[in-house]
PADO-740423 format. One record per residue: x negated, y negated, z of N, C-alpha, C in turn. Coordinates in steps of 0.05 Angstrom, whole numbers, padded with zeros to 5 digits, always signed. Layout:
# PADO-740423
XYZXYZXYZ...
***
This chain:
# PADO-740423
+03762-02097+02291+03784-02107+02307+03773-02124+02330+03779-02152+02337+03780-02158+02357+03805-02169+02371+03806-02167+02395+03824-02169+02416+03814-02183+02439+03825-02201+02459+03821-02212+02484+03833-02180+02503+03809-02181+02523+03809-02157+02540+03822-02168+02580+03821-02165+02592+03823-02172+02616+03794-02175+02625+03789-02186+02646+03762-02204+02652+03749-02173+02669+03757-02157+02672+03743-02135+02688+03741-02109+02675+03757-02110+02642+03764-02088+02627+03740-02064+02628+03708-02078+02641+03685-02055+02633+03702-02040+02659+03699-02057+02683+03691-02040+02705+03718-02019+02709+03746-02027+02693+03765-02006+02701+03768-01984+02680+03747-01991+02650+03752-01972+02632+03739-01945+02632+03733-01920+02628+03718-01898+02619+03723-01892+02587+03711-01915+02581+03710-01902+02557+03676-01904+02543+03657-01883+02538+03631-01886+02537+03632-01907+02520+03602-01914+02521+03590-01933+02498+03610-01960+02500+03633-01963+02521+03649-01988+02522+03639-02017+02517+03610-02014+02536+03593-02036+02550+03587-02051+02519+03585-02033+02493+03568-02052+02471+03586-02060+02460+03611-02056+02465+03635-02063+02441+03650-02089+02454+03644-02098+02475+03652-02119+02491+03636-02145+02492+03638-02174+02483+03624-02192+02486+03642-02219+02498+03624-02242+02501+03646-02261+02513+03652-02276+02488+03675-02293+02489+03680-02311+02470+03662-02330+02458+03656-02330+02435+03640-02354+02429+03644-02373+02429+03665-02386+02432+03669-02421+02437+03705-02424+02445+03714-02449+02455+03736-02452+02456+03758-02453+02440+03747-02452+02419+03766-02445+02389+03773-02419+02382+03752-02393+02392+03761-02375+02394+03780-02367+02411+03763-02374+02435+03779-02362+02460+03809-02363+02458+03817-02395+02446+03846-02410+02447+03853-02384+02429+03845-02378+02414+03861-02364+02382+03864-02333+02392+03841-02326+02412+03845-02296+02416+03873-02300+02442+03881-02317+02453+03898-02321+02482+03927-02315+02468+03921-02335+02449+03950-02341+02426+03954-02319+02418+03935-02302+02399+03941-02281+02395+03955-02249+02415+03939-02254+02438+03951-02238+02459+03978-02243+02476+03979-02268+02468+04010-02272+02476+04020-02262+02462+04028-02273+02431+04038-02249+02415+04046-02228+02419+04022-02210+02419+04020-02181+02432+04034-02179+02452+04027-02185+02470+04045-02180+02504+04082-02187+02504+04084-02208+02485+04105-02214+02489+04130-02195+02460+04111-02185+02448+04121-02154+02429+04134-02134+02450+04119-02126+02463+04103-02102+02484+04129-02115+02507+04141-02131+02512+04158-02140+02531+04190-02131+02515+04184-02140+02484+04213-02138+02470+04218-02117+02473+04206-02097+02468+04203-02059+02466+04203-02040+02486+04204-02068+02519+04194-02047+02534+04222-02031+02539+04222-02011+02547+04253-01988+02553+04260-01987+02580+04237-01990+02605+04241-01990+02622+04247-01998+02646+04252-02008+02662+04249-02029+02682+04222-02034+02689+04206-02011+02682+04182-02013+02711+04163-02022+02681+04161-02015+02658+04157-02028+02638+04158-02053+02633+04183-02066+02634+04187-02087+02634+04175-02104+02647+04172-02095+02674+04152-02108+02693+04129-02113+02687+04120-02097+02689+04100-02093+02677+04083-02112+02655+04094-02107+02633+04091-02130+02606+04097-02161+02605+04123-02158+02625+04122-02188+02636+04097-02191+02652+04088-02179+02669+04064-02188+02682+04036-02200+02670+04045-02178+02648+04020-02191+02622+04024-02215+02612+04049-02213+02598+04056-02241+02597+04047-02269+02611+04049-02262+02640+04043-02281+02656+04012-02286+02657+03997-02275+02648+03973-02266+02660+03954-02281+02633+03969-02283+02613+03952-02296+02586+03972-02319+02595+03990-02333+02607+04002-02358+02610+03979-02367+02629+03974-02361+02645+03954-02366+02668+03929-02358+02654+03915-02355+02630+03897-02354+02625+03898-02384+02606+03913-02383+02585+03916-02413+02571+03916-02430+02592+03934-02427+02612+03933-02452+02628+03904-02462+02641+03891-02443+02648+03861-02444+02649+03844-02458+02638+03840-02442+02623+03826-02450+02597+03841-02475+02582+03859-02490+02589+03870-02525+02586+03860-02542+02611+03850-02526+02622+03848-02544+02648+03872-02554+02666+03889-02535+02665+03914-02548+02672+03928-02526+02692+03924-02523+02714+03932-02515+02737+03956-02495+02740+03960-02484+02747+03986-02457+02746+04006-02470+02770+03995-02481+02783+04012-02492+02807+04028-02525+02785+04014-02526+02775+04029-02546+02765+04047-02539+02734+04045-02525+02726+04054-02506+02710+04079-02504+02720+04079-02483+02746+04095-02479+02753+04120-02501+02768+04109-02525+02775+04122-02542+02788+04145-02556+02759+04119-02554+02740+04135-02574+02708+04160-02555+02709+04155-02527+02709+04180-02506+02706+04202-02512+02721+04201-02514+02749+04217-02524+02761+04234-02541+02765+04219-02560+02760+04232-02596+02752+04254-02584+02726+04232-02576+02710+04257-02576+02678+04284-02556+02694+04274-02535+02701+04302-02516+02707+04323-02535+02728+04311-02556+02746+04328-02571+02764+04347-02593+02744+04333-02599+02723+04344-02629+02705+04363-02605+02687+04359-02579+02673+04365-02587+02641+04379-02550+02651+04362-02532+02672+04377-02510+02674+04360-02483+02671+04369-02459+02671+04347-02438+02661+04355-02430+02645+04348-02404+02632+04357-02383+02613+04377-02353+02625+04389-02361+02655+04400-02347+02653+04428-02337+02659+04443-02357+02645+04467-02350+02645+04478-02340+02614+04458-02355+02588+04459-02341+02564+04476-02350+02559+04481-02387+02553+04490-02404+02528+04471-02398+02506+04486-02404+02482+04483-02405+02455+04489-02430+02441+04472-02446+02427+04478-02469+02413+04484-02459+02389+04519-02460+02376+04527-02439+02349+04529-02466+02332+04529-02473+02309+04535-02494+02299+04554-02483+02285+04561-02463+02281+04589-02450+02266+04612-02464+02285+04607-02460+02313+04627-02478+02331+04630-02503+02332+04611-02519+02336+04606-02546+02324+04617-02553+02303+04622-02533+02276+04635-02542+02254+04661-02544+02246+04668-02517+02274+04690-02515+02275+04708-02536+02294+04706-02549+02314+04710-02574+02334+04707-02596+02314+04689-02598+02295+04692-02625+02291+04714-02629+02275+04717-02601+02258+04750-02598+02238+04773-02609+02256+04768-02604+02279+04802-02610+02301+04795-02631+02313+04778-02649+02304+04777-02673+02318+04788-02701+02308+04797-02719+02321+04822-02741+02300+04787-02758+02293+04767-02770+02304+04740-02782+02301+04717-02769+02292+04709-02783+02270+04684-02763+02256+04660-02757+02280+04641-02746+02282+04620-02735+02307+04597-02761+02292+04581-02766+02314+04563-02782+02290+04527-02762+02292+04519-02757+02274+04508-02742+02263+04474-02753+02285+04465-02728+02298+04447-02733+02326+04424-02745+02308+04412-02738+02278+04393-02759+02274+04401-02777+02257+04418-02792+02254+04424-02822+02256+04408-02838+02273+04382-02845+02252+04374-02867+02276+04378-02893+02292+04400-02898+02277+04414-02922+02295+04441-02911+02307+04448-02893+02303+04476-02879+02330+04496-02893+02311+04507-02906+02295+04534-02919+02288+04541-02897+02266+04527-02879+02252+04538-02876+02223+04549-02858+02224+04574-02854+02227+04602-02829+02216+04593-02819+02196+04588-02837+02164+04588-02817+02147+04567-02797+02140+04543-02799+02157+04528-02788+02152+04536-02755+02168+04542-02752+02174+04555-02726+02189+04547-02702+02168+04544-02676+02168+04532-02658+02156+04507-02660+02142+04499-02688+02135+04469-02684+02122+04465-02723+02129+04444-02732+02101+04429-02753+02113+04451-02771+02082+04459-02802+02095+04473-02813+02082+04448-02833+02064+04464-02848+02052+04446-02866+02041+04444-02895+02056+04452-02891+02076+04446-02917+02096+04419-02918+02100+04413-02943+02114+04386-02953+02129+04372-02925+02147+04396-02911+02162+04385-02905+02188+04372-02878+02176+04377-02868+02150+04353-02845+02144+04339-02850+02130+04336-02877+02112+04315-02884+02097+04282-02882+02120+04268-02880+02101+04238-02871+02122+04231-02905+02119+04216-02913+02142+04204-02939+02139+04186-02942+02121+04196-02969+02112+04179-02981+02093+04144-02984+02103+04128-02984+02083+04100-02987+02083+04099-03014+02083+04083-03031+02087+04064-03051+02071+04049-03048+02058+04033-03056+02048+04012-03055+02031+03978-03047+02044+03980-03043+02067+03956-03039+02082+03958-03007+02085+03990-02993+02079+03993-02965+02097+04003-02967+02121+04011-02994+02132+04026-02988+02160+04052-02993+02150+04065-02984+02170+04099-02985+02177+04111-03014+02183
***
């Protein structure tokens, strides 16, 4: 079994013989894959938790392998946190607990007198393409040339 540990796991553990079962990562390909993987984990361990003080808790982990990826990207927690902000100021948070249903969507567009025009339509004009991809231009994939470009 391996697992990503916390950066001090010898000095807070008692468990004998700990010191030989512990090594550092061998390269940044691991590291990335053991972080990923502990998010995973932590964010299980958050779905399950029962408690408040649990909860806390696991979120804290949570946070704690976010601030470790962010690390290990070279990419700053202060700025992390700033990108978070901006987006929650433009677009909103998670907590008032909308739902995007498309059962509703399907049902609005039945009582509507104008067809909806279908969001990947790449040119925005095509009504009939509405529930799936029409045989117009705007879902055909671009043409190649003969070199492999577009």
């Amino acid at each position: 079994m391996r697992r990503l540990v916390r950066d001090r796991a010898l000095s807070t553990w008692r468990v004998p013989g700990a010191e030989h079962q512990v090594r550092p990562v061998r390269d940044a390909d691991e590291h990335r894959d053991l972080l990923t993987a502990k998010l995973i984990e932590e964010c299980g361990e958050v779905v399950v938790a029962k408690t408040p003080a649990n909860l806390r808790e696991e979120l804290g982990d949570v946070l704690a392998v976010l601030q470790g990826i962010a690390s290990r990207s070279g990419i700053s927690w202060e700025s992390v946190v700033s990108e978070g902000e901006a987006k929650a100021e433009r677009s909103g948070g998670f907590v008032d607990g909308l739902v995007w249903d498309t059962a509703l969507a399907t049902a609005a567009e039945a009582e509507q007198d104008e067809p909806l025009i279908d969001p990947d339509c790449r040119d925005g004009k095509c009504h009939s393409c509405v529930g799936g991809p029409c045989e117009h231009d705007c879902h055909r994939p671009a043409e190649q040339d003969g070199d492999g470009d577009a």
